[in-house]
N, C-alpha and C positions, 0 to 999 in steps of 0.2 A: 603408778599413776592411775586415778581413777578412769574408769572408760565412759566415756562420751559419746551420747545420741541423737543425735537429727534425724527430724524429717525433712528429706528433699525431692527433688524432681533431676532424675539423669539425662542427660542427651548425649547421644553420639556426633551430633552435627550434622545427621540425614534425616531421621526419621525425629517426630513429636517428642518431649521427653516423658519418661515413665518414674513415676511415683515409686522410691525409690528410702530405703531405712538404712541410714549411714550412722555406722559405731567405729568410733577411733578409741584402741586400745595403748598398749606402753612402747609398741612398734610396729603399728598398721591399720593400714585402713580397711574396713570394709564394707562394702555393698552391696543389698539386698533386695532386689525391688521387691514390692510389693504387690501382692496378686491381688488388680485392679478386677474388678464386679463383672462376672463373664455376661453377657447380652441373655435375656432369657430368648433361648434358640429353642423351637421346638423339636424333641426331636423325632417327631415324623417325615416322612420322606418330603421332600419338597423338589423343584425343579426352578435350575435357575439357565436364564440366556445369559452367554458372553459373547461380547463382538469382537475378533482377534484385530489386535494393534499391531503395525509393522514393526513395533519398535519392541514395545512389550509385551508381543504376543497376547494370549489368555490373562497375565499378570498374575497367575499363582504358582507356587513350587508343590512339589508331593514327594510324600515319604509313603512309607509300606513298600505291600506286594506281596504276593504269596511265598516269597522264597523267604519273609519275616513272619510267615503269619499275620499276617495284618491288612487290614484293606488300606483302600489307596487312600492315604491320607492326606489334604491341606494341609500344608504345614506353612507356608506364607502367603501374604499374599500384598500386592505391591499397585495397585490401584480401587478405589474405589466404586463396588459392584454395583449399588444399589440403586442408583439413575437407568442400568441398562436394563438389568431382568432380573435383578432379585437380587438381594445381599449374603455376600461368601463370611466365612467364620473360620480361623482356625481350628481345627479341630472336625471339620466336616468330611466325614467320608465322601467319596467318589461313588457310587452302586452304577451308575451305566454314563455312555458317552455318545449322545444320539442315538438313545435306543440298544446302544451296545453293553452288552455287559461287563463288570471290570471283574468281578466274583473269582475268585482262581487267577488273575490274571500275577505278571513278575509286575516288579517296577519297570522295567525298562519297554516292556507291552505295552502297557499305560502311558508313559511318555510318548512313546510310538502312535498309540491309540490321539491320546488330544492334542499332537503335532500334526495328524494329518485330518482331524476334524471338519477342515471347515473353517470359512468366517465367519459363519455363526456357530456356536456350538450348543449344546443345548445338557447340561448336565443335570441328573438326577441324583439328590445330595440326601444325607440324613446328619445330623449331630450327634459328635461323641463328647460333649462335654469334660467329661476324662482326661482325653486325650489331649485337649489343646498346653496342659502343664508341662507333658511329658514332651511334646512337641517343639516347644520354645527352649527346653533344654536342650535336646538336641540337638537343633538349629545351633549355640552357642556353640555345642562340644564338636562340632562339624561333621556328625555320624549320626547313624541311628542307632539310637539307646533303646531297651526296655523297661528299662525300670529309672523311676529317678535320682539323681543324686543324693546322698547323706547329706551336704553340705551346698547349696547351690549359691552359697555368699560368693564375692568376686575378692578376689585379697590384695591388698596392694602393700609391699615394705616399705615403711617411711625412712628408712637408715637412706644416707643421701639424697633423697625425694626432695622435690621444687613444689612450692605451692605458686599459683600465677594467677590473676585477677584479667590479665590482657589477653585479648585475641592475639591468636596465632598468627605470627608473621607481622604484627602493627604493634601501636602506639596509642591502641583504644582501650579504655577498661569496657570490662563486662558489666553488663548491671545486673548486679545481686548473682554473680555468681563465679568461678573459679574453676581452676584445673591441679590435678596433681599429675607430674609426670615423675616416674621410680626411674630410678638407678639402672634398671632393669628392662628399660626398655616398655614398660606397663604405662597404658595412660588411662584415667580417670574416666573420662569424657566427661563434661560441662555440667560440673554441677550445680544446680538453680535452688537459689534462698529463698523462702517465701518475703522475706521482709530485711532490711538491713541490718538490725540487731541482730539475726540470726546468721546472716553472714561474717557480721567483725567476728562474732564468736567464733564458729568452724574453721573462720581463719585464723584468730588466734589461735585455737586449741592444734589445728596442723601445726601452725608452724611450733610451738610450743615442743611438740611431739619431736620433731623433725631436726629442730636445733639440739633436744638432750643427747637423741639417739648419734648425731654426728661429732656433740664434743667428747662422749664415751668412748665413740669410736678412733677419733683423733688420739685421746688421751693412751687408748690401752695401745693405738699403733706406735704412740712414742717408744714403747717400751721395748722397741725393737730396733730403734738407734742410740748413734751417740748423741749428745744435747748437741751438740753443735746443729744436728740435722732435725731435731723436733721443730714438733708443727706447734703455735700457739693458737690456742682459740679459748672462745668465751662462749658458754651454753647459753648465753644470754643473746647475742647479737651473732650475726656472721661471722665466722670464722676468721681471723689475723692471719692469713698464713705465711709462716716464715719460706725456709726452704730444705724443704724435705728430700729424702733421698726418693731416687724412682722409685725403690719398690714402693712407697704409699700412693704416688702417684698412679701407679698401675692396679691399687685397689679401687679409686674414686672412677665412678663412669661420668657419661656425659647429662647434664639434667637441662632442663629447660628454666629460663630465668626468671624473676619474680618482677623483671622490669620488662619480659617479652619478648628479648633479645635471648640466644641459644648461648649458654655459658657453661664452660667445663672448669671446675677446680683443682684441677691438676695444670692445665695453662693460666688457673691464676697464678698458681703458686710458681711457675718458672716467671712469669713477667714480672712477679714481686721480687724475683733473685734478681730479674735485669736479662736473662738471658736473649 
């Protein structure tokens, strides 16, 4: 099958969604955000105040430390800095913490250090522009990396996969946009259309995808019973299912449904026998 490109906008359901290059091949999905226009940060030293929240502290995370070789680095940051004393950046070194220096310092100094800062704290920042790519990987892979990925696509199998237009847990569609959830336990997060024709399409082309790859699958597991026990389906529509032996049933997992509602094909196919 030819492979198929969108452009969209992802959301995880917390944070804004991010721009976002979606290509579906002959059995999966993938997605790529897009490296959005980094802010022109200067980067000479600058000095920024933050007022500690009881809830959310400072509201940045850091990576480095001397035992990486690295200074201390931003690597999130979870409120908006720029009303208090100056705007934070991914990617911005730490160089002192009230006058303190972090130079040589581990990670866990540095935690140490801007845990007992103060409610005001007062950091002296510089920009590594570089480093905010390598940063945001990390963050994904839940370590600290040095180097970036080969590959930093997110991969989803569409063999068994649900495509769903409805919020989670309801009876509402989304507007102009969808979810995939894998076999596999992988989900998607909320992908955002720019416009409706660009939706029917992606949802065609999923589902399109998603029906070949399960009546292939269906078909070649017949060949592993007797006909009494095949499954019948049509790569065209949802699956017929007759009634299969377990063991096919213990291949299919559980998917999410395309009416909103959580549905497994393996208890369709026992309440299609009657059991």
């Amino acid at each position: 099958m030819e492979e198929k490109r969108f452009a969209v906008t992802v959301s995880d359901g917390k944070q804004a969604p991010r721009v976002t290059s979606l290509n579906i091949t002959a059995d999966s999905l993938f997605l790529s955000e897009v490296a959005e226009a980094v802010p022109l940060v200067t980067n000479k030293v600058r000095t920024v105040k933050l007022r500690r929240n009881r809830v959310t502290g400072l509201g940045i995370s850091i990576k480095g430390g001397k035992e990486h070789n690295l200074p201390i680095l931003i690597s999130k940051i979870y409120r908006d800095t720029s009303k208090e004393g100056g705007q934070l950046f991914v990617g911005d070194a730490i160089l002192k913490v009230n006058e303190k220096s972090l130079e040589e310092v581990t990670h866990q100094e540095a935690v140490d250090m801007l845990r007992l800062a103060g409610g005001v704290v007062q950091l002296q920042i510089k920009h590594f522009r570089s480093a905010s790519r390598y940063l945001k990987q990390c963050s994904e892979r839940g370590s600290l990396c040095m180097a970036p990925s080969d590959d930093s696509r997110r991969h989803f199998p569409l063999l068994f996969a649900c495509v769903t237009r409805y919020m989670s847990g309801a009876d509402r569609l989304r507007e102009r946009a969808l979810e995939v959830f894998c076999a596999n336990g992988q989900h998607s997060g909320i992908i955002i259309c720019p416009s409706d024709g660009q939706l029917d399409a992606l949802f065609t082309a999923l589902q399109e995808r998603i029906d070949a790859l399960n009546f292939r699958a269906i078909m070649d597991s017949n060949r592993l019973f007797l006909s009494s026990d095949q499954v019948s389906a049509s790569s065209r529509q949802a699956p017929h299912l007759r009634c299969p032996s377990d063991q096919l049933c213990r291949l299919v997992r559980p998917a999410r449904g395309i009416g909103g509602a959580s549905a497994h094909v393996a208890a369709t196919v026992r309440r299609a026998e009657g059991r």
